[in-house]
py3Dmol code that shows the C-alpha trace and the ligand (Angstrom):
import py3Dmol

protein = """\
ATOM      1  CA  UNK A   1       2.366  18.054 -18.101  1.00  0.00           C
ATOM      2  CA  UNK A   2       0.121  15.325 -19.895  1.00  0.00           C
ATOM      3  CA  UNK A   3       2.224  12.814 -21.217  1.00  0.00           C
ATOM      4  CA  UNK A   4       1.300  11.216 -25.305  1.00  0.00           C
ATOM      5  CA  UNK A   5       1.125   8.033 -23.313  1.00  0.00           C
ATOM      6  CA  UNK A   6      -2.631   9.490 -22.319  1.00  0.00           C
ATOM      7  CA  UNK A   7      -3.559  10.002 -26.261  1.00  0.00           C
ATOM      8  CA  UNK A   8      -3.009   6.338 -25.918  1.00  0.00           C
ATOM      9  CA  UNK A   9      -6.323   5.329 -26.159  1.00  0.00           C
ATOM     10  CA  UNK A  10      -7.232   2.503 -23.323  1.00  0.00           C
ATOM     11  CA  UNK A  11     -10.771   2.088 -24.292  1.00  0.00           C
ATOM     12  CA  UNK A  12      -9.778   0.694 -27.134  1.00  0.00           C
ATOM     13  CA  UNK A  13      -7.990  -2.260 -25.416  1.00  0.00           C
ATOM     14  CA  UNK A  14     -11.203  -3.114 -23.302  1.00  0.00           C
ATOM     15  CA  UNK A  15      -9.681  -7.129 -21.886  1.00  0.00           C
ATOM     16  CA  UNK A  16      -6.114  -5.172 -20.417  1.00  0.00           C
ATOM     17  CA  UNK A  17      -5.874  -7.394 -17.671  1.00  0.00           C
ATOM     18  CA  UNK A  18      -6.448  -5.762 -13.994  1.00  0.00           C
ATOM     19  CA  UNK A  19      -3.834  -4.806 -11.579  1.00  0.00           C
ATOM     20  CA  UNK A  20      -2.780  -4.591  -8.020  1.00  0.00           C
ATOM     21  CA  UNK A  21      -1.317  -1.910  -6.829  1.00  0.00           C
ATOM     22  CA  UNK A  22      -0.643  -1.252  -3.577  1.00  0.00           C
ATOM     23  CA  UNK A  23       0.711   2.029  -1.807  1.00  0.00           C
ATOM     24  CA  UNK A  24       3.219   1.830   1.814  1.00  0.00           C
ATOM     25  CA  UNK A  25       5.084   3.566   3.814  1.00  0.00           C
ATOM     26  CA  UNK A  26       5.739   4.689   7.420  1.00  0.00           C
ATOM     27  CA  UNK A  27       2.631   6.492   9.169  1.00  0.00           C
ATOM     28  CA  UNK A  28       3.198  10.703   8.115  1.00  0.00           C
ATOM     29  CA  UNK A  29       4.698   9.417   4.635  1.00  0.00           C
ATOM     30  CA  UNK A  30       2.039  11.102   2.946  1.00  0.00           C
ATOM     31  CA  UNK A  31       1.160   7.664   0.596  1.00  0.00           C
ATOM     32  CA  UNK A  32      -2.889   8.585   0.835  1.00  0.00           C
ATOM     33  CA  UNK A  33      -2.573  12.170  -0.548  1.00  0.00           C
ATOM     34  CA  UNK A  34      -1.290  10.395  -3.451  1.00  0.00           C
ATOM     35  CA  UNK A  35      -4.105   8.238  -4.200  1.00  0.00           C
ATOM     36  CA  UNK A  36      -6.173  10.854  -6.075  1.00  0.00           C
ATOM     37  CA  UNK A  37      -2.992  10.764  -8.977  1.00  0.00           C
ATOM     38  CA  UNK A  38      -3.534   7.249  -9.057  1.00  0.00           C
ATOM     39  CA  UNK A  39      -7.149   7.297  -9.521  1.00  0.00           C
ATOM     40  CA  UNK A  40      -6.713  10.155 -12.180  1.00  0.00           C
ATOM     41  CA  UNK A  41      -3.938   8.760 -14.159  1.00  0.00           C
ATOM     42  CA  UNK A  42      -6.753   5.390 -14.493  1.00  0.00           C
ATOM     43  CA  UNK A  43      -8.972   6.924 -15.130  1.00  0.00           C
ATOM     44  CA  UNK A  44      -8.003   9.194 -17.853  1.00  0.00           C
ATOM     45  CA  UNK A  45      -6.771   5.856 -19.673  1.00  0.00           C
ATOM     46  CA  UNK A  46     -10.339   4.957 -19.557  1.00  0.00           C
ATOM     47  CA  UNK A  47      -9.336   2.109 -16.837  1.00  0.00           C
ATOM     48  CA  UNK A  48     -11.941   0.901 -14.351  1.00  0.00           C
ATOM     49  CA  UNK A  49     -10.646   1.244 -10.762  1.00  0.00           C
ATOM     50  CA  UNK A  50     -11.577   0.179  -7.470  1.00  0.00           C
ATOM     51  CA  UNK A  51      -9.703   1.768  -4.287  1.00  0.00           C
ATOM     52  CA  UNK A  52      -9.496  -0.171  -0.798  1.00  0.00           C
ATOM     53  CA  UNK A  53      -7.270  -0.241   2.216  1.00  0.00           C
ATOM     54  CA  UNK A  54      -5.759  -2.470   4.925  1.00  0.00           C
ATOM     55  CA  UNK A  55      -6.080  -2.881   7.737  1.00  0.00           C
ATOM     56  CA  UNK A  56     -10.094  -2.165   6.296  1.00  0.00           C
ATOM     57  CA  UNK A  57     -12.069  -2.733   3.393  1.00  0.00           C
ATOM     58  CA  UNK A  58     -15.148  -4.893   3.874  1.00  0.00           C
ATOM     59  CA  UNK A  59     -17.505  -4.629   7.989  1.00  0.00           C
ATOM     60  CA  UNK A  60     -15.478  -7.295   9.528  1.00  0.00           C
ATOM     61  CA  UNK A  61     -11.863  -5.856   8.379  1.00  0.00           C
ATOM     62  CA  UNK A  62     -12.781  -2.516   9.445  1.00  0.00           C
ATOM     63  CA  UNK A  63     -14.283  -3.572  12.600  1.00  0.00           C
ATOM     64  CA  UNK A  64     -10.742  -5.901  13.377  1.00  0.00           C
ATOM     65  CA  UNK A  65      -8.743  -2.534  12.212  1.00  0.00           C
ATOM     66  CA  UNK A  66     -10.557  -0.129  14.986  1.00  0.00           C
ATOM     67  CA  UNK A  67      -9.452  -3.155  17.361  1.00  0.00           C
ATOM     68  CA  UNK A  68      -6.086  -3.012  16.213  1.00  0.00           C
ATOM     69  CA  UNK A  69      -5.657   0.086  15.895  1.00  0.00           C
ATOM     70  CA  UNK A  70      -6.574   0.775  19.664  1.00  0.00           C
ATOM     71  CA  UNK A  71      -6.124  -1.759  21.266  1.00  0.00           C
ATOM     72  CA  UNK A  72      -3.379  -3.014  23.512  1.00  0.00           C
ATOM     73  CA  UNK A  73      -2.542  -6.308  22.535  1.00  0.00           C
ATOM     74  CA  UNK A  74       0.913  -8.645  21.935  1.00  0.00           C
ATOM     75  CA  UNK A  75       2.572  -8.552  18.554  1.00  0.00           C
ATOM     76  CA  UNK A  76       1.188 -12.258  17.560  1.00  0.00           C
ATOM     77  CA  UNK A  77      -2.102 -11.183  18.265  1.00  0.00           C
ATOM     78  CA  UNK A  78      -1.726  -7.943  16.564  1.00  0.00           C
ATOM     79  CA  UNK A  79      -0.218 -10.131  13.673  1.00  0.00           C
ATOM     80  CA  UNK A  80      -2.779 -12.410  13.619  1.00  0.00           C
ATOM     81  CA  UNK A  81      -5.727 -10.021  13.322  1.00  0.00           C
ATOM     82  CA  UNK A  82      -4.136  -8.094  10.444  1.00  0.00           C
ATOM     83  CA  UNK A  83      -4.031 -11.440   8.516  1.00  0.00           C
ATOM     84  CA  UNK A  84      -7.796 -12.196   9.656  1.00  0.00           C
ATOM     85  CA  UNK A  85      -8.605  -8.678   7.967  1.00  0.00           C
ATOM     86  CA  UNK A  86      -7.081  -9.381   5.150  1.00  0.00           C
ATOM     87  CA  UNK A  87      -8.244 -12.623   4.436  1.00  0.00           C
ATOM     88  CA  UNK A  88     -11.686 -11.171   4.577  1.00  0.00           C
ATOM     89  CA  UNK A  89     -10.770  -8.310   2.094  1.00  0.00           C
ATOM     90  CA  UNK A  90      -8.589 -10.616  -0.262  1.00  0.00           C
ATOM     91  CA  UNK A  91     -11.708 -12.842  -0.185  1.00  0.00           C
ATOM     92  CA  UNK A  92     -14.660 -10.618  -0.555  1.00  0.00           C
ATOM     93  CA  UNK A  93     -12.957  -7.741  -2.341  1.00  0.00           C
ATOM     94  CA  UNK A  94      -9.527  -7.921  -3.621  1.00  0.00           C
ATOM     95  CA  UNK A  95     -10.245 -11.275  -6.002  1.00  0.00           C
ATOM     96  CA  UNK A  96     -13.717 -10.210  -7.025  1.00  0.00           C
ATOM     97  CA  UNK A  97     -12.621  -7.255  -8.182  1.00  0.00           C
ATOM     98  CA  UNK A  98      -9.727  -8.006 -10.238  1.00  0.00           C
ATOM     99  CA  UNK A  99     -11.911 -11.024 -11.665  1.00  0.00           C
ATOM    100  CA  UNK A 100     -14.707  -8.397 -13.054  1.00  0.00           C
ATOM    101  CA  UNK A 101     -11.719  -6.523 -14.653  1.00  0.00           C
ATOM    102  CA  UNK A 102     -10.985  -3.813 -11.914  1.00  0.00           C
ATOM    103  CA  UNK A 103      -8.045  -2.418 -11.087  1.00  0.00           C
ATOM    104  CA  UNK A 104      -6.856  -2.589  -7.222  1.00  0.00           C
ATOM    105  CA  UNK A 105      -6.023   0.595  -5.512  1.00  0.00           C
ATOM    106  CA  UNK A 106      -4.913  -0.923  -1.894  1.00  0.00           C
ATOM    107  CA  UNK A 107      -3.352   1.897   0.443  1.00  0.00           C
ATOM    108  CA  UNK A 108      -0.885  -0.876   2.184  1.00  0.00           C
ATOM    109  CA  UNK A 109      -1.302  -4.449   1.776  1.00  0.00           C
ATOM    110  CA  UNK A 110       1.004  -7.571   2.902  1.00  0.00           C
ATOM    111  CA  UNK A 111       4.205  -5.645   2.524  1.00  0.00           C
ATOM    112  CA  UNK A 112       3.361  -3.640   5.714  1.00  0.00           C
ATOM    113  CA  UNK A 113       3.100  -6.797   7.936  1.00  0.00           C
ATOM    114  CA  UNK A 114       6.794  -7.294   6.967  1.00  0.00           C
ATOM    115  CA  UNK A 115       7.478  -3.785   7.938  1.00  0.00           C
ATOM    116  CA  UNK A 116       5.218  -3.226  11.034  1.00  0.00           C
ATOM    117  CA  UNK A 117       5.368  -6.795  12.603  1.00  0.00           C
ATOM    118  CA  UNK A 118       8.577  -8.166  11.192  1.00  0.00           C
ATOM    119  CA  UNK A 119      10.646  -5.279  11.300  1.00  0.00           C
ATOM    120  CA  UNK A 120       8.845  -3.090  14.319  1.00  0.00           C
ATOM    121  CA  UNK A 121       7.295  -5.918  16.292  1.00  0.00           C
ATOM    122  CA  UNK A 122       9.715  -8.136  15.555  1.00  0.00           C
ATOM    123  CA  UNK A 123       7.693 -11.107  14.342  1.00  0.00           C
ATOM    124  CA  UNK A 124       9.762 -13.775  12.873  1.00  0.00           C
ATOM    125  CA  UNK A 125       9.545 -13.706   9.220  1.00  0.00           C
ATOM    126  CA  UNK A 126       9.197 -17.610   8.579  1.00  0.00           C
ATOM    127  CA  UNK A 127       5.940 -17.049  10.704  1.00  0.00           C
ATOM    128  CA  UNK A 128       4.908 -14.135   8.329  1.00  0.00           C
ATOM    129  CA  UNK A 129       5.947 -16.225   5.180  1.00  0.00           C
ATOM    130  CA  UNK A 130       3.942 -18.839   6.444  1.00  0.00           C
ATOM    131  CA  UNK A 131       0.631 -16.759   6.922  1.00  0.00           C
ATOM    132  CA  UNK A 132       1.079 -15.224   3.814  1.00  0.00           C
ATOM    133  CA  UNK A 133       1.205 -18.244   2.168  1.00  0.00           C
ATOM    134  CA  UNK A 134      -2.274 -19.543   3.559  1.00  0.00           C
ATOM    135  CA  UNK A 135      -3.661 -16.276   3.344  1.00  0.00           C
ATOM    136  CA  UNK A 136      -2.921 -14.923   0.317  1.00  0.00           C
ATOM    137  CA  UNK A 137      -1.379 -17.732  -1.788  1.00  0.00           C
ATOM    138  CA  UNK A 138       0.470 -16.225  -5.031  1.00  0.00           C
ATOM    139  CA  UNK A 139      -1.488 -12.787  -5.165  1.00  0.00           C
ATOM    140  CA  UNK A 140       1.411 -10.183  -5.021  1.00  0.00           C
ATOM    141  CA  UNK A 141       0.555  -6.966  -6.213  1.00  0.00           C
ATOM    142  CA  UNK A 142       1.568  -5.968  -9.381  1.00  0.00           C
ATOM    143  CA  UNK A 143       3.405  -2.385  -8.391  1.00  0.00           C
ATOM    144  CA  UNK A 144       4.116  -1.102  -5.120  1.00  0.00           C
ATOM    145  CA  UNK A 145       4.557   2.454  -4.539  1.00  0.00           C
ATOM    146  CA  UNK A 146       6.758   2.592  -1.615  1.00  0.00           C
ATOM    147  CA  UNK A 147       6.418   6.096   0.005  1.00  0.00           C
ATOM    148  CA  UNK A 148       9.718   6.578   1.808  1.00  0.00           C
ATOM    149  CA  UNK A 149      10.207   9.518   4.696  1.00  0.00           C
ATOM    150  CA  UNK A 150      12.486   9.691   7.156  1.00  0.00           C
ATOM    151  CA  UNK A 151      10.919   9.191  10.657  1.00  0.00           C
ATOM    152  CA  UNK A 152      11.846  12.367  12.127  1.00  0.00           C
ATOM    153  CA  UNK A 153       9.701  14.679   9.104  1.00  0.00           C
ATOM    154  CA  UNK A 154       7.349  12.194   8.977  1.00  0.00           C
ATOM    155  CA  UNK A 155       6.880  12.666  13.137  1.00  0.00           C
ATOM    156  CA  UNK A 156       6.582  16.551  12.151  1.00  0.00           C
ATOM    157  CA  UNK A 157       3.929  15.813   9.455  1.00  0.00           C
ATOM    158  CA  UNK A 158       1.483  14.241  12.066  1.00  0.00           C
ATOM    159  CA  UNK A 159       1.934  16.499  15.203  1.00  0.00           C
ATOM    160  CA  UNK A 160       0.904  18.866  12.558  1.00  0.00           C
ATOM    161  CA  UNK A 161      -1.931  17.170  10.748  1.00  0.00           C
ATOM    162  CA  UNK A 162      -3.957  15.574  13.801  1.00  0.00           C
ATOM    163  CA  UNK A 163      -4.371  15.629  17.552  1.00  0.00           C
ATOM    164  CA  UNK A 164      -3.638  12.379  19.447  1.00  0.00           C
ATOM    165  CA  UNK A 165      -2.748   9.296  17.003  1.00  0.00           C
ATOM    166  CA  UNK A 166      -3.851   5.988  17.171  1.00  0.00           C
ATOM    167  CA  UNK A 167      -1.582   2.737  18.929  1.00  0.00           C
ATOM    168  CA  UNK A 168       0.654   3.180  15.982  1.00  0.00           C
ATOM    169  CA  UNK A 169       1.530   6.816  15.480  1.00  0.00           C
ATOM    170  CA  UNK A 170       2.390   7.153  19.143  1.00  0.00           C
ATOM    171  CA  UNK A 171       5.019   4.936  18.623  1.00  0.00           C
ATOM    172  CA  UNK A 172       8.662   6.687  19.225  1.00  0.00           C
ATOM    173  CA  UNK A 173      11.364   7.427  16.118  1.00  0.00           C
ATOM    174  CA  UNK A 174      13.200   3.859  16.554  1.00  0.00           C
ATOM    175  CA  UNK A 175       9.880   1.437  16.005  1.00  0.00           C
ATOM    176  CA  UNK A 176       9.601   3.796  12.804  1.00  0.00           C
ATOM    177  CA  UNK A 177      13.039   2.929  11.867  1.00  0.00           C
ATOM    178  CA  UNK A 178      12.605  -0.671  12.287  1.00  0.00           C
ATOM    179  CA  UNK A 179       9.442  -0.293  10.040  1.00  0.00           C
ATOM    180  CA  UNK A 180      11.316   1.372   7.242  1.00  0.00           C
ATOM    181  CA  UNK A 181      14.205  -1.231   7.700  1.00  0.00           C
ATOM    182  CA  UNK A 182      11.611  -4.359   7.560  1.00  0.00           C
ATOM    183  CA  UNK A 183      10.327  -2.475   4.179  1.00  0.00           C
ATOM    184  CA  UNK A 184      13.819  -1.910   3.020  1.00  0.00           C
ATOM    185  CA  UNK A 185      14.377  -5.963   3.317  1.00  0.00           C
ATOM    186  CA  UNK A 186      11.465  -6.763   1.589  1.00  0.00           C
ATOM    187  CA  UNK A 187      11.646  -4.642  -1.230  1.00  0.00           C
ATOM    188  CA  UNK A 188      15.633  -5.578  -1.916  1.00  0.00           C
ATOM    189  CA  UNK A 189      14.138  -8.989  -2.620  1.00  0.00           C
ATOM    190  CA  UNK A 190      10.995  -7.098  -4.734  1.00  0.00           C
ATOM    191  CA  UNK A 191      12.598  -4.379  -7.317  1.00  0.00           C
ATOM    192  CA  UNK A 192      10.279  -5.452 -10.278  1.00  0.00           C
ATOM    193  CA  UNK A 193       7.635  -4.488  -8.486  1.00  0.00           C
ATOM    194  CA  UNK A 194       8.732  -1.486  -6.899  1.00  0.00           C
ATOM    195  CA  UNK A 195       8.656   2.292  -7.232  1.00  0.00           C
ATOM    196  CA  UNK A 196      10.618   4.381  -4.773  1.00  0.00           C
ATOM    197  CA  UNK A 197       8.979   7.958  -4.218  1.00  0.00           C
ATOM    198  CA  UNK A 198      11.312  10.438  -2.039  1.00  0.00           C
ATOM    199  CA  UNK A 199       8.189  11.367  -0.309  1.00  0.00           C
ATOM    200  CA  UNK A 200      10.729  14.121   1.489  1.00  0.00           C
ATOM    201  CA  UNK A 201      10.076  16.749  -1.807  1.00  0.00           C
ATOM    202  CA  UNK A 202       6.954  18.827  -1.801  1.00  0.00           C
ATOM    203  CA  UNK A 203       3.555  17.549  -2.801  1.00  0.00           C
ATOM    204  CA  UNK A 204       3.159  18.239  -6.313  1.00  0.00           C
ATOM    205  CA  UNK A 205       6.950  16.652  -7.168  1.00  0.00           C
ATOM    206  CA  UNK A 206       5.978  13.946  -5.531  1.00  0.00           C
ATOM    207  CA  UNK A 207       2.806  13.315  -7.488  1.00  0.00           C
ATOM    208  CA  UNK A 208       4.606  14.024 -10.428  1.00  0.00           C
ATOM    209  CA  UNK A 209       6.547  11.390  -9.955  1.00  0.00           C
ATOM    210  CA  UNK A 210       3.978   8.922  -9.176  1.00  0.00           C
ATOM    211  CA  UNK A 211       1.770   9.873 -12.200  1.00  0.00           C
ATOM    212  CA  UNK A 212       5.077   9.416 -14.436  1.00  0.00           C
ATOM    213  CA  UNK A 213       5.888   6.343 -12.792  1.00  0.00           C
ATOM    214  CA  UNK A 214       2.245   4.849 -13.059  1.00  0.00           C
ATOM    215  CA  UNK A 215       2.079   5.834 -16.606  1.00  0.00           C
ATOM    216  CA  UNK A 216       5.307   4.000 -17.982  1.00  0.00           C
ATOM    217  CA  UNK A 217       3.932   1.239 -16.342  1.00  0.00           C
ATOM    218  CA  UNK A 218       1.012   1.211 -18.281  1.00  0.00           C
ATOM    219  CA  UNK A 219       3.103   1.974 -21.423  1.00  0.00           C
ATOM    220  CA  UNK A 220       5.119  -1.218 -20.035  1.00  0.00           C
ATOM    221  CA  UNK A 221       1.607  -3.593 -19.663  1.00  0.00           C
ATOM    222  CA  UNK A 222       0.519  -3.080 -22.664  1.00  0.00           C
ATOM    223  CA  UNK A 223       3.564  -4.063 -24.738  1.00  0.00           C
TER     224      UNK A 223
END
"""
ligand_1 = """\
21
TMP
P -3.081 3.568 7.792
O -2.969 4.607 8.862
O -2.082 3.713 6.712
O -4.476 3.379 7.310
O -2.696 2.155 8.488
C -3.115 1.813 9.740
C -1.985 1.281 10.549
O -1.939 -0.138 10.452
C -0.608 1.815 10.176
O -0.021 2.351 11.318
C 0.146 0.578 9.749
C -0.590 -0.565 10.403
N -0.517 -1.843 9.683
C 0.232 -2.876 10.216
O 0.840 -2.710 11.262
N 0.292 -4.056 9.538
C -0.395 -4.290 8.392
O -0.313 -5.383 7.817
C -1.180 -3.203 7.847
C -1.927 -3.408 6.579
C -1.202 -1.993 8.517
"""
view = py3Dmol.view(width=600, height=400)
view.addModel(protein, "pdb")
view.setStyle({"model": 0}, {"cartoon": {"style": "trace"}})
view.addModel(ligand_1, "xyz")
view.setStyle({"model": 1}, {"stick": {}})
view.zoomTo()
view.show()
């Protein structure tokens, strides 16, 4: 259903400052399928987009993510290597971007170093609050679309979807639930930012909700 928010003509408020959003969740939440709304609901409001991910988005983050991703390697330096990615991609992409007046699409983002090395590594958070800090300085994104799943379905989703997972999909039910608890923490402390999807209903509910949830906030922005 198209919402009279989209008659709402964008293009004729050309300076609407750029945004960061972000998209997390545990691995199997289903948070990338949902992308495509985002990018739709932009661009039908005649908003210029840019979409990026983490661990990724410029040569050297990708090249640190395929390290990360499989190889073995202790929590600190796993920690460590995330923040080195992202200080390239906060650097080279993130800042340009939202200085030539595009929006940020960033599937995960500093939120999942909370979740995945504070809550599932068990990185102290002080530590993570520091590197944040140097890396990042004040740039928080400006909604978060937190796709939460419990472990167990989201387990089911991957055995189905792919053949052997990377360092961090073979990890067993509890590390997920320690993830989703180190998300739960930070977002108590978050709710302005936040949107909650139930990413346990079927596909299109889900982006349903998403699209309605992106579009008040536009509604919201522009006030
Ligand atoms: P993706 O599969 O969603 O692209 O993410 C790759 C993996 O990297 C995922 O299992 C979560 C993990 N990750 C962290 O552990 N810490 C981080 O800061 C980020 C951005 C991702």
């Amino acid at each position: 259903m198209n919402v009279p928010l989209l008659a709402t003509n964008y293009n004729e408020i050309p300076d609407m400052q750029p945004r960061l959003i972000t998209l997390e969740g545990i691995d199997g939440a289903g948070k990338s399928t949902h992308l495509t709304t985002i990018r739709q609901v932009l661009t039908d409001a005649g908003l210029p987009w840019l979409e990026t991910r983490e661990p990724g988005g410029t040569p050297l983050a990708e090249t640190l993510r395929s390290l990360v991703l499989s190889q073995p390697m202790t929590a600190l330096s796993e920690t460590l290597l995330m923040f080195a990615a992202r200080h390239d991609h906060v650097e080279r992409v993130i800042c340009p971007a939202l200085a030539r007046g595009q929006w940020v699409l960033s599937d995960r983002f500093v939120d999942a170093s909370y979740a995945y090395q504070g809550g599932g590594r068990g990185v102290a958070e002080k530590q993570l609050v520091s590197l944040e800090a140097w890396v990042v300085g004040s740039l928080q994104p400006d909604l978060t679309f937190w796709f939460d799943l419990d472990p167990d379905e989201a387990r089911l989703r991957l055995n189905r979807g792919r053949g052997v997972g990377d360092r961090f999909e073979q990890e067993q039910r509890d590390f997920f639930e320690r993830v989703r608890g180190g998300y739960q923490r930070r977002f108590q402390e978050r709710p302005d930012r936040l949107c909650v999807i139930d990413a346990g209903q079927a596909e299109v509910e889900v982006s349903a909700q998403v699209k309605q949830a992106l579009e008040s906030r536009l509604i919201k922005w522009l006030r």
